[in-house]
C-alpha positions, 0 to 999 in steps of 0.5 A: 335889072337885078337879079338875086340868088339862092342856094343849097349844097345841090343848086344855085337858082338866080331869079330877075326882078323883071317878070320875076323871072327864073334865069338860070338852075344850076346843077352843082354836082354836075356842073351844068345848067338846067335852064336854056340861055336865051337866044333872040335868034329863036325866043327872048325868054328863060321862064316867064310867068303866064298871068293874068291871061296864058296864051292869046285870046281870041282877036287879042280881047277879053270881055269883062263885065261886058267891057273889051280890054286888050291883051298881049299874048301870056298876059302883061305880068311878064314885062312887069318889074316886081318886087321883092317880098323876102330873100332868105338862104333857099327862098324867094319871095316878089309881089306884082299889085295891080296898078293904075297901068294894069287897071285899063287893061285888067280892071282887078284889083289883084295881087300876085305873089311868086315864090321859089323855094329849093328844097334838097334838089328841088325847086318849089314854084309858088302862085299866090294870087289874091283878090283884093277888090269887091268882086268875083276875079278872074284869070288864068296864070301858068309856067313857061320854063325853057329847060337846056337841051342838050344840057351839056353844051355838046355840039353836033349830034347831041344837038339832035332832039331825037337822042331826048324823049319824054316820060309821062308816067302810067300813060299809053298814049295822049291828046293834044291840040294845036293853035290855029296859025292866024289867031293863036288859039285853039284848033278843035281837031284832036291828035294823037301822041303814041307813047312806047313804054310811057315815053314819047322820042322827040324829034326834028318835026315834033314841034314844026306847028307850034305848041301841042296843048293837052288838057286834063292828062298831064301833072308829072313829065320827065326829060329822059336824056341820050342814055336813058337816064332822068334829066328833070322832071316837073311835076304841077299837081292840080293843073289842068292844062300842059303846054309842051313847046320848042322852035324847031332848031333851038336848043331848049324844051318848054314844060309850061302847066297852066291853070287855064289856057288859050282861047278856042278859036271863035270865044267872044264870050265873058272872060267868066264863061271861058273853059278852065278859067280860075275864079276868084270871090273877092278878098280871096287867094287862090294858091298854086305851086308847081316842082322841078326835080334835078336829078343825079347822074 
């Protein structure tokens, strides 16, 4: 596996060519890192790329064009080795195409290229997904960043979520699904998630049934740490759906925008007819960029 590196005067990003992976942001002027350190004890993952399909799909298939093609959960693209397109100073630029391999389990003939670009202490993360074959694409693709907590490597109380909460601007309260257990797609039932003063406090529980998955209510979140002040904020302009995750114990939050997400519970219809899914004319890009903002002490 090689890894590559870019930096300015506030982060060092370092990036595995395995999935195109983001494995580590480290903040220079608070000498810490932002990124969880991968555990296998709770999940063997830094911050895989979601694509083509996020979460599962119902009874681990997509129908396309009448075809069942077999899925992995979060797509394939992840376990791929990409290649790396440009390497500058402060970007980073790898490319998957689909392969004689992804055609019996994707039949697109697609590309798809990641991009990260620092900005200041900003961090820029592009999709580009191109169409290259004849017909109309689809796909869903989205993030699953797993971000320190506590961000300080401090052991016992710090360890405590309930000393973290998040903002989410202008809100009062949101909406959230859960997946059903069993087949790892979406319950119908709604939930409630209160906020106090556009905040929500995380807790030991909070996340005891997997993933809470919003639609159509979340573009910006901030990590507020122990002492109120911002830790990070992602913001992903224009993606519909959010996933929020942690294993109950481990010291790491996901913040996961998707452009479409799981199945519902019981969708055997064309992978086209799915809710939220990207569609794509052929010889056509579909671009996507999502930011994750390092703040100062």
């Amino acid at each position: 596996i090689i890894m590559v590196k870019i930096e300015n005067e506030y982060l060092e990003l370092s990036v595995l060519d395995h999935g195109a992976e983001l494995c580590s942001i480290f903040d220079k002027r608070n000498q810490r890192e932002m990124m969880w350190k991968k555990d296998e004890t709770y999940w063997n993952r830094y911050s895989p790329i979601l694509f083509p399909n996020v979460g599962k799909t119902f009874q681990n298939v997509m129908k396309i064009n009448g075809t069942l093609y077999p899925t992995k959960q979060h797509g394939f693209a992840r376990d791929c080795v990409f290649t790396l397109l440009q390497h500058s100073d402060n970007t980073i630029q790898y490319s998957l195409k689909a392969s004689e391999d992804t055609k019996k389990i994707y039949p697109y003939l697609f590309e798809l290229i990641l991009g990260y670009e620092l900005i200041d202490e900003k961090i820029v993360v592009s999709y580009e997904v191109m169409n290259h074959g004849d017909e109309e694409m689809y796909y869903t693709i989205g993030a699953h960043p797993a971000f320190a907590i506590p961000f300080d490597g401090a052991d016992g109380e710090n360890l405590k979520y309930h000393t973290y909460s998040l903002l989410f601007k202008g809100k009062e309260e949101l909406q959230y699904l859960l997946a059903d257990p069993e087949t790892g797609c979406a319950l119908k039932n709604l939930h409630s998630m209160k906020l106090e003063n556009e905040c929500y406090t995380l807790s030991e529980d909070t996340f005891v049934h997997g993933a809470r998955i919003f639609d159509h209510q979340i573009e910006e979140v901030t990590i507020i740490r122990p002492d109120k002040k911002p830790l990070l904020t992602l913001r992903s302009p224009g993606f519909p759906s959010y996933g929020i995750w942690s294993v109950p114990g481990a010291p790491f939050l996901c913040l996961e925008p998707w452009m479409g997400r799981c199945d519902d519970v019981g969708f055997q219809a064309e992978l086209r007819e799915k809710p939220m899914v990207c569609s794509l004319p052929p010889y056509k890009t579909d671009k996507f960029y999502y930011e994750i903002i390092c703040h100062n002490e």
